[in-house]
One Martini backbone bead per residue (centre of mass of N, CA, C, O) as a GRO file, in nm:
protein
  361
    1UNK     BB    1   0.101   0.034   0.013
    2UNK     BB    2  -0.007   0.382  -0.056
    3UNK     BB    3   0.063   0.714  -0.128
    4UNK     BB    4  -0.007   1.040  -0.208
    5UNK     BB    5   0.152   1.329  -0.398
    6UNK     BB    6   0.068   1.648  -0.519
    7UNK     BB    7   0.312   1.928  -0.669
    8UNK     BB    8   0.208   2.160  -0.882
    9UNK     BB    9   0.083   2.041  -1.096
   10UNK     BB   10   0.104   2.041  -1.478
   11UNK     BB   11  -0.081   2.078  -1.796
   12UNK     BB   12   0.015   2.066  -2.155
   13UNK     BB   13  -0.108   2.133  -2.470
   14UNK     BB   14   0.102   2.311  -2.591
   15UNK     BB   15  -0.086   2.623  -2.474
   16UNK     BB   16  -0.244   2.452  -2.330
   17UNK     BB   17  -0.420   2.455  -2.013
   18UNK     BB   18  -0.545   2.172  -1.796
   19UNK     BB   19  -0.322   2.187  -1.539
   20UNK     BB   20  -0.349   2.409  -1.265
   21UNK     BB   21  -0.206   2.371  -1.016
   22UNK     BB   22  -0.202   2.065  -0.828
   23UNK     BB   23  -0.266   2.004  -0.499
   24UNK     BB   24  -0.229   1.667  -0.329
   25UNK     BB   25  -0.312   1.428  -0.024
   26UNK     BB   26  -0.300   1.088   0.007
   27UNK     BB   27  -0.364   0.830   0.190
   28UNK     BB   28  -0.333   0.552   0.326
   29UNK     BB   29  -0.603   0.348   0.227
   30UNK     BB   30  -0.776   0.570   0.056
   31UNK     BB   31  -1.073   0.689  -0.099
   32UNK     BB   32  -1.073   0.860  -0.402
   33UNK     BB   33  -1.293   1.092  -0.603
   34UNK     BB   34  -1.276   1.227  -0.905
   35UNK     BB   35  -1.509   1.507  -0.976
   36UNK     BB   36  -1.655   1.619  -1.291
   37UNK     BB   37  -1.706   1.733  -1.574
   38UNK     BB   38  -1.667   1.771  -1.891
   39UNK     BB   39  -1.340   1.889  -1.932
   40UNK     BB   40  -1.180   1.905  -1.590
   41UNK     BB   41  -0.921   1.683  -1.591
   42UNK     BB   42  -0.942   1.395  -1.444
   43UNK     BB   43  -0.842   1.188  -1.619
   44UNK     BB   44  -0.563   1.327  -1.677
   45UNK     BB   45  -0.465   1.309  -1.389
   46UNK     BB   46  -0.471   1.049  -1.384
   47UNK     BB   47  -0.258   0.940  -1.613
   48UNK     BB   48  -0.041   1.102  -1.457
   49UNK     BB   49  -0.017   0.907  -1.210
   50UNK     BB   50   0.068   0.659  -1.436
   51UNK     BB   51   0.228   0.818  -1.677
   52UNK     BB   52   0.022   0.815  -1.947
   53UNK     BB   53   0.137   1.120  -1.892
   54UNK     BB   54   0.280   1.390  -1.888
   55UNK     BB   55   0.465   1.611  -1.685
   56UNK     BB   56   0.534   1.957  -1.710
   57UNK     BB   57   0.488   2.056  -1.382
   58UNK     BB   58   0.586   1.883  -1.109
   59UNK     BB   59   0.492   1.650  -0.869
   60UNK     BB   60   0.506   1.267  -0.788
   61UNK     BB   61   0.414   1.082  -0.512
   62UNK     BB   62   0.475   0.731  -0.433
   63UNK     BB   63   0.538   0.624  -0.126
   64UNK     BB   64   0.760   0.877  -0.115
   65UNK     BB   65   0.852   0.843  -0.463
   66UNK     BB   66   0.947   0.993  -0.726
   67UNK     BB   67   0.723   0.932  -1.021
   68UNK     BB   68   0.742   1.177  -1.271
   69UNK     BB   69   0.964   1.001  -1.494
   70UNK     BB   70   0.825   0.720  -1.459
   71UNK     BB   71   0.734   0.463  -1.533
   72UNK     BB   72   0.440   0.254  -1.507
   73UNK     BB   73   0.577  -0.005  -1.411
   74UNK     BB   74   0.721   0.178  -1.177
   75UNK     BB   75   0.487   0.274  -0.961
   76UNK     BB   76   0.286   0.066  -0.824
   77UNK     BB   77   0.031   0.008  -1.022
   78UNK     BB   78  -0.330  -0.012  -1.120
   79UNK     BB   79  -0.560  -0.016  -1.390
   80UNK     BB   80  -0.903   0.080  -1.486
   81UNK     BB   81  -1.108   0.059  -1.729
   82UNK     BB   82  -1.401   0.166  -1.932
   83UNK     BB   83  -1.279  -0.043  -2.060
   84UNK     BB   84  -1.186  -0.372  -2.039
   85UNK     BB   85  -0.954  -0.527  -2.192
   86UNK     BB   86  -0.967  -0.793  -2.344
   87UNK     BB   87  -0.876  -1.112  -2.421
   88UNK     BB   88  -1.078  -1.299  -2.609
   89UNK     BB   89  -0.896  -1.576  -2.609
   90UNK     BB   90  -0.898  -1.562  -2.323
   91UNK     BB   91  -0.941  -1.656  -2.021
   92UNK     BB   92  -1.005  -1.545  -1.729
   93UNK     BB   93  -0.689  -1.688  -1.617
   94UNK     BB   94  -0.559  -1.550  -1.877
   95UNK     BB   95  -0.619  -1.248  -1.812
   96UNK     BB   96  -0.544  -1.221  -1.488
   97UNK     BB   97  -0.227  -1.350  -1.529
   98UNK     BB   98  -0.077  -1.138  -1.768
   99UNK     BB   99   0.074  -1.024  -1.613
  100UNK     BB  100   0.256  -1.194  -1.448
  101UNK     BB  101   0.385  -1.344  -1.689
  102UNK     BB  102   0.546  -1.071  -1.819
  103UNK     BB  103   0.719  -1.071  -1.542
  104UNK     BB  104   0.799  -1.399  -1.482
  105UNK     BB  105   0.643  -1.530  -1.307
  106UNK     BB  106   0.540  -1.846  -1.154
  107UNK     BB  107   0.298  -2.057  -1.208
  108UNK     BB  108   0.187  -2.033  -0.903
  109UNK     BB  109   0.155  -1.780  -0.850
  110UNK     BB  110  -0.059  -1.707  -1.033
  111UNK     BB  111  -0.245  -1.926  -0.939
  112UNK     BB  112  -0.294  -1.802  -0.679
  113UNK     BB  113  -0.372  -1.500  -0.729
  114UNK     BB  114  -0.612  -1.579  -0.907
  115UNK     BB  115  -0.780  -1.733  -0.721
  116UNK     BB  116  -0.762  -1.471  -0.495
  117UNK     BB  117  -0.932  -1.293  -0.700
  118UNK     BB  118  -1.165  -1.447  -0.774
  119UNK     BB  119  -1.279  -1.487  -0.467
  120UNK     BB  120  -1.344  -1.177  -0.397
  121UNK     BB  121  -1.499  -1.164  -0.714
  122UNK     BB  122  -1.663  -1.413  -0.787
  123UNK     BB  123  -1.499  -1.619  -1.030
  124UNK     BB  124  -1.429  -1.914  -1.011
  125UNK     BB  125  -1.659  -2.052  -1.218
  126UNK     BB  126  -1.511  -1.827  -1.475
  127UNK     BB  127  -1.180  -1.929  -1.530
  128UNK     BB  128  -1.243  -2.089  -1.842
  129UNK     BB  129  -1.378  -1.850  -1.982
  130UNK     BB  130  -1.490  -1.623  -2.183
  131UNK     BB  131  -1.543  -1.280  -2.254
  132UNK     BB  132  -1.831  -1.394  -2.445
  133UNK     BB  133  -1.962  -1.524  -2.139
  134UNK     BB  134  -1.986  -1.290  -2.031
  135UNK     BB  135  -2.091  -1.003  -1.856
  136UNK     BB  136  -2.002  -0.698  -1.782
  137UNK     BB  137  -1.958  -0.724  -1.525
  138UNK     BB  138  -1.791  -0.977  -1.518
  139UNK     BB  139  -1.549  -0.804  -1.715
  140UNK     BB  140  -1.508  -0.592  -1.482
  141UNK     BB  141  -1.392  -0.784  -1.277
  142UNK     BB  142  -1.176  -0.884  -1.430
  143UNK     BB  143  -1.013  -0.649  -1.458
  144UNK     BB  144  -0.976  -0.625  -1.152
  145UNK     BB  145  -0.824  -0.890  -1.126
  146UNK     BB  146  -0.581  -0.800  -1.296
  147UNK     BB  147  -0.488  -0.568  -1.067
  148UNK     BB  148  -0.472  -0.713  -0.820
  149UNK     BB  149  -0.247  -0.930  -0.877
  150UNK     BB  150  -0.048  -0.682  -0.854
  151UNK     BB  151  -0.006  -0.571  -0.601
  152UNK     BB  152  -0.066  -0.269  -0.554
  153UNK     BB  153  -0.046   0.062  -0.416
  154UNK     BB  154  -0.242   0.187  -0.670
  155UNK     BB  155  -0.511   0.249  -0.764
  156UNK     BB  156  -0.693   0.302  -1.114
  157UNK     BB  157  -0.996   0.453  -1.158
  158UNK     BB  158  -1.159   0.488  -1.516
  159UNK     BB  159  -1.439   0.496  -1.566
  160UNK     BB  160  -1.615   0.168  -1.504
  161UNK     BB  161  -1.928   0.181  -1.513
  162UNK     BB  162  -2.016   0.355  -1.794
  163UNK     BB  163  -2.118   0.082  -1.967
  164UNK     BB  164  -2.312   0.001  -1.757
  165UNK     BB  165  -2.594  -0.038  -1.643
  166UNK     BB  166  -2.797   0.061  -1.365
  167UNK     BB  167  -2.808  -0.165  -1.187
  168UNK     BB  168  -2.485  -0.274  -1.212
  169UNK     BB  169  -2.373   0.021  -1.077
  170UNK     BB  170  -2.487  -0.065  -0.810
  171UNK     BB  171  -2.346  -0.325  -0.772
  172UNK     BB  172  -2.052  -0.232  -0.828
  173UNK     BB  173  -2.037  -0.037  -0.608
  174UNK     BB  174  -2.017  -0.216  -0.405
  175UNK     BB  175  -1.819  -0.387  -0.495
  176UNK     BB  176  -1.607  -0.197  -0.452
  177UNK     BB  177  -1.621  -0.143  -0.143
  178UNK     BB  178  -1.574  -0.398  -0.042
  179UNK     BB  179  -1.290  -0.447  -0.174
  180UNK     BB  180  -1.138  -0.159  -0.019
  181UNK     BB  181  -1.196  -0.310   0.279
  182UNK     BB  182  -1.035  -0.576   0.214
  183UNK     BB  183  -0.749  -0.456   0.139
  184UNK     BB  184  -0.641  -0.108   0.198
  185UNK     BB  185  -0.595   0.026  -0.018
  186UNK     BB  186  -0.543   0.245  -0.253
  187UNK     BB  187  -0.815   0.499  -0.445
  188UNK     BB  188  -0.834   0.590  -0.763
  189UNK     BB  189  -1.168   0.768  -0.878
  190UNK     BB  190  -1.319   0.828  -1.162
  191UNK     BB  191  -1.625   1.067  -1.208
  192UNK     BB  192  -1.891   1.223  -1.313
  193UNK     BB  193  -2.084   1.077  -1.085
  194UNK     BB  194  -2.191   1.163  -0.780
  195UNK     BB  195  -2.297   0.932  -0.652
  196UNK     BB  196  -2.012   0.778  -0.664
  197UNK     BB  197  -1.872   0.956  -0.498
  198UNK     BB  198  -2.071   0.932  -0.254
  199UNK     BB  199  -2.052   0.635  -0.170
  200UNK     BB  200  -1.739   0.576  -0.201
  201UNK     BB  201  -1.564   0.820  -0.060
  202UNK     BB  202  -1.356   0.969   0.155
  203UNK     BB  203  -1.297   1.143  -0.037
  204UNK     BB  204  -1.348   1.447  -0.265
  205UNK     BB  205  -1.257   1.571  -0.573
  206UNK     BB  206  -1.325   1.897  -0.723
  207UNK     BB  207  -1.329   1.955  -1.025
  208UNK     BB  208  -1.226   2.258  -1.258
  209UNK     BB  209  -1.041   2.345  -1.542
  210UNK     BB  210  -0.794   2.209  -1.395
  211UNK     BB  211  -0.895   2.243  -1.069
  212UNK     BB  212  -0.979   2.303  -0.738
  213UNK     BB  213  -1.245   2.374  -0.568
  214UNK     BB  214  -1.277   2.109  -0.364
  215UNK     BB  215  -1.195   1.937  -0.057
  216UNK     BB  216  -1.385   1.661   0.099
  217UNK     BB  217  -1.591   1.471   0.204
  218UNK     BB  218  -1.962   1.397   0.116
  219UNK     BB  219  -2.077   1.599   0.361
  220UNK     BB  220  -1.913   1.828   0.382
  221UNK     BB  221  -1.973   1.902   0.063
  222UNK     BB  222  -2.310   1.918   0.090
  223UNK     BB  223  -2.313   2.115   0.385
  224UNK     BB  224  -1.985   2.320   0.291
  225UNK     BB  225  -1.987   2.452   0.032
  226UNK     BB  226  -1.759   2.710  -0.093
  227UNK     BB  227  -1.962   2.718  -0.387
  228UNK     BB  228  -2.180   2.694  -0.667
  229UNK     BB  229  -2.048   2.453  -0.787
  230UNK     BB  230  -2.021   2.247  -0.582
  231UNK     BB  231  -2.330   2.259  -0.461
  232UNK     BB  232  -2.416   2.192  -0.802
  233UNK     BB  233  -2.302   1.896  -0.786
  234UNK     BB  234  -2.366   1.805  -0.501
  235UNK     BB  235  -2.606   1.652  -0.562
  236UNK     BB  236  -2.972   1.465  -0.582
  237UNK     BB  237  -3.042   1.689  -0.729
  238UNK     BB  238  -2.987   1.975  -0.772
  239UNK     BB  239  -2.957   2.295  -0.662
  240UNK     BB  240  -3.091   2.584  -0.609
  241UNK     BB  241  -3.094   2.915  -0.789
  242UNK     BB  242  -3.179   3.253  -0.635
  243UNK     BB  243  -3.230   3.540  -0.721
  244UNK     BB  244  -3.133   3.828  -0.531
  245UNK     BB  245  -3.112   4.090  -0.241
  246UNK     BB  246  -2.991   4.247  -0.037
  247UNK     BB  247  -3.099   4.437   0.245
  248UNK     BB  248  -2.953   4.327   0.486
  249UNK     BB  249  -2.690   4.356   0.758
  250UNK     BB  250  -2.584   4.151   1.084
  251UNK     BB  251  -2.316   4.037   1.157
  252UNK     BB  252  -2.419   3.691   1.029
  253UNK     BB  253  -2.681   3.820   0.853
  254UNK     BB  254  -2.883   3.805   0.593
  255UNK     BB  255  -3.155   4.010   0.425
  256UNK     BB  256  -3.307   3.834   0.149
  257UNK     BB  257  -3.481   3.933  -0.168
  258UNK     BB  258  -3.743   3.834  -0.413
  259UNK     BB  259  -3.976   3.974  -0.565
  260UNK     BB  260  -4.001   3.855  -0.849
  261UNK     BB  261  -4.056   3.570  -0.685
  262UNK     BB  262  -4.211   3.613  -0.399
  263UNK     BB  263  -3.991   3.679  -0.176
  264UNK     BB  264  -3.959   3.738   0.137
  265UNK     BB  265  -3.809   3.755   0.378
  266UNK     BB  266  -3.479   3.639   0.429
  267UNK     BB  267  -3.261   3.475   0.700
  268UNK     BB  268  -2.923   3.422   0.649
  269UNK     BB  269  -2.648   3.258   0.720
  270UNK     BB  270  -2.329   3.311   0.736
  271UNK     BB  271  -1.952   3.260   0.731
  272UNK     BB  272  -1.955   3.569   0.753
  273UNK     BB  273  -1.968   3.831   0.585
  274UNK     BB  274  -2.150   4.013   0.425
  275UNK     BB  275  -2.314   4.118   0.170
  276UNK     BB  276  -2.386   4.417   0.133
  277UNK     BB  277  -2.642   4.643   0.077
  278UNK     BB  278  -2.765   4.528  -0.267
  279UNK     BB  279  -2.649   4.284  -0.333
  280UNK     BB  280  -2.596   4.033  -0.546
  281UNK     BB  281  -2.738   3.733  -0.517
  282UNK     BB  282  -2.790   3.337  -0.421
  283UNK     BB  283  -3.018   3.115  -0.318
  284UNK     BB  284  -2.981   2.829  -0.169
  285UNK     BB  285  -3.171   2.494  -0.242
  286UNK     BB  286  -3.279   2.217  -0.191
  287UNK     BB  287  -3.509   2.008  -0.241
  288UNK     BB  288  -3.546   1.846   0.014
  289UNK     BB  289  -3.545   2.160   0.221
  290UNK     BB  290  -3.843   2.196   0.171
  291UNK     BB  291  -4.120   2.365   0.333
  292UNK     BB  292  -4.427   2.399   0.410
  293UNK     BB  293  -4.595   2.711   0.379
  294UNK     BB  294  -4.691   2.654   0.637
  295UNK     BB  295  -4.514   2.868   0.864
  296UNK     BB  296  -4.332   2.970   0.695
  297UNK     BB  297  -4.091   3.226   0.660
  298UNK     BB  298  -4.111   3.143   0.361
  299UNK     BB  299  -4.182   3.195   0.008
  300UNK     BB  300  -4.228   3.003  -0.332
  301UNK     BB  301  -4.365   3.048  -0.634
  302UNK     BB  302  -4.515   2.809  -0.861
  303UNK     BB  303  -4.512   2.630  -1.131
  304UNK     BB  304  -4.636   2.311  -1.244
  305UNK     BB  305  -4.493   2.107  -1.517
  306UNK     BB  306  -4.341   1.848  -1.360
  307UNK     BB  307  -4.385   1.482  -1.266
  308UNK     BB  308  -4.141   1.278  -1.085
  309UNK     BB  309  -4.205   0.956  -1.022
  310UNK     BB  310  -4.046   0.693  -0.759
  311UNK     BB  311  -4.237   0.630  -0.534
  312UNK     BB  312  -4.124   0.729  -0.266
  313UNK     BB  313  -4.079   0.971  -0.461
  314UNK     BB  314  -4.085   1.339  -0.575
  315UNK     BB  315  -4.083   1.536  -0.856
  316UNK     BB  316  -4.080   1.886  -0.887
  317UNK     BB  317  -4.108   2.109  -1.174
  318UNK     BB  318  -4.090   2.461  -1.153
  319UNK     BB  319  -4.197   2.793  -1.218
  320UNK     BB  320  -4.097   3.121  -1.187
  321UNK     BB  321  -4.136   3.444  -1.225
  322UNK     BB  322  -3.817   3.451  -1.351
  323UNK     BB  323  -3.805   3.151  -1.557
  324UNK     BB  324  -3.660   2.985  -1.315
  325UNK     BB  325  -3.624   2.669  -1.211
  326UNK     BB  326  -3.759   2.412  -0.987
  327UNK     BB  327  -3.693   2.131  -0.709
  328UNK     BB  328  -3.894   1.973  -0.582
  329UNK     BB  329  -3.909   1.730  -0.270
  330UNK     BB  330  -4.110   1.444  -0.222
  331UNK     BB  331  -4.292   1.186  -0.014
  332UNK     BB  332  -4.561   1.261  -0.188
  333UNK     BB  333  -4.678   1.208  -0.463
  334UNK     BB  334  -4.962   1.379  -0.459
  335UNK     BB  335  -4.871   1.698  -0.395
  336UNK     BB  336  -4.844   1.682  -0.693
  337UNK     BB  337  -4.965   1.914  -0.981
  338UNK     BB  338  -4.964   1.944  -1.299
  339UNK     BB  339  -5.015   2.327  -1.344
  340UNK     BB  340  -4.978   2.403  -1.062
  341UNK     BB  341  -5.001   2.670  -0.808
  342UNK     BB  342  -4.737   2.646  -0.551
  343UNK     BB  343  -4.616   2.667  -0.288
  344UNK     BB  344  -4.296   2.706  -0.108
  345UNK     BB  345  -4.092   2.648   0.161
  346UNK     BB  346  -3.838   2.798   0.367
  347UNK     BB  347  -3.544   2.719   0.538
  348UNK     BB  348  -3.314   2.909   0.640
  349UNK     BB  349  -3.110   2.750   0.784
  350UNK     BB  350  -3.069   2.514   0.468
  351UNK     BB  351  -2.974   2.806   0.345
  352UNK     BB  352  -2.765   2.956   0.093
  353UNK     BB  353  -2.493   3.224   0.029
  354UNK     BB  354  -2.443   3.372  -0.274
  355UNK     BB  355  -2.238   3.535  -0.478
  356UNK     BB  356  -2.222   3.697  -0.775
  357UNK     BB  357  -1.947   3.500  -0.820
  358UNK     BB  358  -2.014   3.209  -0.621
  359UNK     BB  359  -1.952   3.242  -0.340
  360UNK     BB  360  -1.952   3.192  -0.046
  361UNK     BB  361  -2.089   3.381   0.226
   0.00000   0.00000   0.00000
């Protein structure tokens, strides 16, 4: 097992410049999730863990070991990619112990090694078949049994689900976190879904443009974003950002006001000084954080476009006076009805303060 650290890392391809200096510390055993945007540079920078990208300045250090310009094969890692890339004609273990065979280990230690791997994995029965006699799930899991034997110091997963379906993807993500559990390795682990990030990660690092927007646990994120890009990223669905003004600020409290949707005054705590009055704002809301209008410090109106029924629970996606659409989560799906105009209440304790740059205030 191994620790990873990045330092000031960037990368170029010409003039263009995808990452912009990446400083990051990974401890021993963590299971670190990048996610961001298509075009992020998170998977840029996996690959740069692996070796397979030249880093054009900074360093990058696995296990203590500067290994900024190794060869991939010396990094002591292990990567799993988002196709299979598995080799048609060979069996299931001579797939997942043709790293070994190439190492040019002993026959008998690839054969416990591919055996101990199998039965992490769950692939015992499945050692003499092909390929194309196995499901997705399984042919992912043949990849990940390939990284195993190879017993790295760090894993590196490329989006490994995003070719399963949907049921498939929540097999997979339990089956990797049992896997994290078993090992206790580390595991650098790429994805756009932050649903993966959230389920998974020991740690999420969000990136934007090329940079970190924020480090921290997935409740940590999720309860303390930093800025409305962190805000509406992680959470499912997205928060909601509705257009204000400061009235009023006095302490760490901002009031808050958006006559154009029918907002009435809103008392906000903020993390530090208020953004000044007058100052344009944007008040964030998870659609799950809405509550009864009866009785609510502040109300919503918004008119109900659309209504999305999902057994347990419904979302509302509403258009609210300034052309704005919001979504709003219950647990009866009755409670909503395309069409209608419907109050949504607020509590103030659950909203979020963000500047007109998107800073949390």
């Amino acid at each position: 097992m191994a620790g990873l650290s990045l330092k000031s890392v960037k990368k170029r391809f010409g003039e263009t410049e995808v990452i912009r200096g990446v400083d990051l510390d990974v401890r021993d055993g963590e299971f670190v999730v990048f996610v961001g945007p298509s075009g992020c540079g998170k998977s840029t920078l996996l690959r740069m863990i692996a070796g397979l990208e030249t880093t054009t300045s900074g360093s990058i250090e696995i296990g203590g070991r500067d290994v900024t310009g190794e060869d991939p094969a010396k990094r002591g890692i292990a990567m799993v990619f988002q196709t299979y890339a598995l080799y048609p004609h060979m069996t299931v273990a001579t797939n997942m112990g043709f790293p070994l065979e190439m190492a040019k280990r002993p026959k008998d230690e690839i054969d416990r090694k591919v055996r101990d791997a199998a039965k992490i994995l769950h692939l015992e029965q499945y050692l003499e078949r092909k390929p194309r006699e196995l499901s997705g799930g399984q042919r992912q899991r043949v990849a990940i049994g390939r990284a195993i034997v190879r017993q790295p110091g760090v894993f590196l997963f490329d989006e490994p689900l995003s070719n399963l379906d949907a049921e498939l993807r929540v097999q997979m993500r339990i089956e990797i976190a049992k896997l994290h559990q078993d090992l206790g390795t580390t595991m650098i682990y790429v994805t756009h879904d932050q649903v993966e990030a959230m389920t998974l990660a020991d740690k999420i690092v969000v990136l934007r443009a090329g940079r970190i927007e924020q480090v921290g646990a997935p409740l940590e994120l999720y309860e303390n974003p930093d800025n409305a890009f962190v805000a509406g990223f992680i959470g499912s669905p997205r928060m909601n950002f509705v257009p204000a003004t400061v009235k009023s600020a006095q302490g760490n409290v901002a009031v808050v006001t958006a006559p154009k949707v029918g907002l009435s005054e809103v008392a906000v705590t903020t993390r530090g000084t208020p953004p000044a009055p007058g100052s344009d704002v944007s008040i964030g809301i998870r659609p799950e954080h809405f509550v009864p209008a009866e009785g609510a410090a502040a109300v919503l109106s918004g008119k109900i476009t659309i209504v999305e029924r999902l057994g347990g629970v419904a979302y509302a996606h509403a258009q609210i006076e300034d052309g704005n659409t919001i979504t709003v989560e219950s647990r009866d799906a009755r409670e909503f009805t395309a069409g209608a105009t419907t109050r949504f209440g607020i509590d103030p304790k659950r909203a979020f303060l963000f500047d007109k740059d998107g800073r949390r205030a």
